[in-house]
C-alpha positions in Angstrom: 0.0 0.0 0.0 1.4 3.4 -1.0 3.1 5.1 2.2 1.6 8.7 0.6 -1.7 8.1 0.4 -4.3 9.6 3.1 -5.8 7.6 5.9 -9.1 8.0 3.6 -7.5 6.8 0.7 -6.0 3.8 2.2 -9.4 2.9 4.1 -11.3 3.1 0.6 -8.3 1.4 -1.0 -8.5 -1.7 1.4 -11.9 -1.7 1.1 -11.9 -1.7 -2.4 -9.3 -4.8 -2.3 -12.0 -6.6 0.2 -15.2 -6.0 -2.1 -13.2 -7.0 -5.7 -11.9 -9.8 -4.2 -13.7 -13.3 -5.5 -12.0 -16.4 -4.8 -11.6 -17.7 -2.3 -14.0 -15.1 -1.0 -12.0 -14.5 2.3 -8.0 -14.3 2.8 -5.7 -14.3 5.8 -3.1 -11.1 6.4 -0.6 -13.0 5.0 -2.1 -13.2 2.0 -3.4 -9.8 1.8 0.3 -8.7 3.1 1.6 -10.3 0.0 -1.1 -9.4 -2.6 -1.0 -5.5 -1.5 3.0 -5.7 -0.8 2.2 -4.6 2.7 5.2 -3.7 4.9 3.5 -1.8 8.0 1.5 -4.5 9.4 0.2 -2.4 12.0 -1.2 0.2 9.9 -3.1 -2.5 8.3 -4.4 -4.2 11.2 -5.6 -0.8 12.3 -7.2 -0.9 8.9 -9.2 -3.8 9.6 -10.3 -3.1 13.0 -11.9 0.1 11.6 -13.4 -1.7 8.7 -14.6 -4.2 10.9 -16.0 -2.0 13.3 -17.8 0.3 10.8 -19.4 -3.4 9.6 -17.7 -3.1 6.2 -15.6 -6.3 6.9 -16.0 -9.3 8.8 -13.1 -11.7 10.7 -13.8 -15.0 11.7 -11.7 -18.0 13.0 -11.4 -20.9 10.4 -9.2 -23.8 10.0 -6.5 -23.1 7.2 -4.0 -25.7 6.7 -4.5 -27.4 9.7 -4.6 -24.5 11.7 -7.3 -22.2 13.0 -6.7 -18.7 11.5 -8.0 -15.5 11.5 -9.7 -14.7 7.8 -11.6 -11.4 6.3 -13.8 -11.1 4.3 -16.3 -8.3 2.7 -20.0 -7.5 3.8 -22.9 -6.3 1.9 -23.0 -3.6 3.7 -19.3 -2.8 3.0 -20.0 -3.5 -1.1 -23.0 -0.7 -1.1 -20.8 1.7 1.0 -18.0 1.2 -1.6 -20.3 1.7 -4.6 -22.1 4.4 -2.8 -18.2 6.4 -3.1 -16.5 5.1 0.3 -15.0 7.0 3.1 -14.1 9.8 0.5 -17.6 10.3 -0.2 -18.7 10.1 3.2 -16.0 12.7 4.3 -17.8 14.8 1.8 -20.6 15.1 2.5 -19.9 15.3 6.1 -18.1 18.9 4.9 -21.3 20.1 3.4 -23.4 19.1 6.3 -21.0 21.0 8.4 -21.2 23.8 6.3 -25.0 23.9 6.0 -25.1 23.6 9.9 -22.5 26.9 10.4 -24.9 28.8 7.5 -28.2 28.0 9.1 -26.7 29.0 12.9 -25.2 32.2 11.4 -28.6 33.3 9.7 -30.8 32.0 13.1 -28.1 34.8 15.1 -28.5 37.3 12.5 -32.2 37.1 12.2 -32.8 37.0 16.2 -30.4 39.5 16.2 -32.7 42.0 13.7 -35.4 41.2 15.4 -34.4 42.5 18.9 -33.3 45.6 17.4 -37.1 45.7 15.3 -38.9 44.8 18.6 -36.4 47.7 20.4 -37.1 50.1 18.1 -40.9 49.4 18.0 -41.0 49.9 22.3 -39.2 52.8 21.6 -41.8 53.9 18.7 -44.7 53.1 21.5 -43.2 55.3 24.1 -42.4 58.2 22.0 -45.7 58.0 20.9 -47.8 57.9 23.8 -45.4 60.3 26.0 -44.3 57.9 28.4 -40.5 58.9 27.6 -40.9 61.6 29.9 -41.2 59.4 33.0 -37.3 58.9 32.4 -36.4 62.8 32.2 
């Protein structure tokens, strides 16, 4: 996996790998360490744990050459997210929500703002009117 790449990137990236992959339709991290020329095992561990925690992957414990091992594998849910444009898409649209919720709080203060001063000035109007300013003077 390419070291330059964003976080983003190499979440969609792996996911990508996990949704086009067909047979078998699981594979250990050895394998996938090999296929994707992996060198930072960590990072791609930490990879999986958040794919697997956002439900996008599964892991499950099956007997591989004698041996139980840990294998992944995609989930539906993962596949629609991916075609749907993945965490890029998602980080998106999370940026235009966040806009949209700084535009509608800045237009609620201007417009409570405008209409103190309206409801100020229209108390004033009132009192000017009916002579009560001359209580204050």
């Amino acid at each position: 996996m390419d070291e330059n790449l964003t976080p983003i990137e190499k979440l969609d990236n792996m996911l990508m790998y996990f949704v086009n992959m067909d047979m078998p339709p699981f594979k250990t991290d050895a394998e996938i360490m090999k296929e994707l020329n992996i060198t930072r095992s960590k990072e791609m561990f930490e990879i999986f744990h958040k794919l697997e925690k956002d439900g996008f992957i599964k892991s499950e414990v099956l007997p591989v050459h004698g041996r139980n091992t840990t294998v992944y594998s995609s989930t539906f849910d993962g596949r629609l997210f991916n075609l749907n444009g993945g965490y890029a898409q998602q980080d998106a649209d999370n940026s235009i929500a966040n806009r949209n919720e700084r535009i509608q709080t800045l237009l609620l203060t201007y417009g409570t703002a405008a209409a103190g001063i309206y409801g100020f000035f229209e108390i004033a109007k009132w009192f000017f009117h009916h002579e009560h300013w001359k209580i204050f003077f």
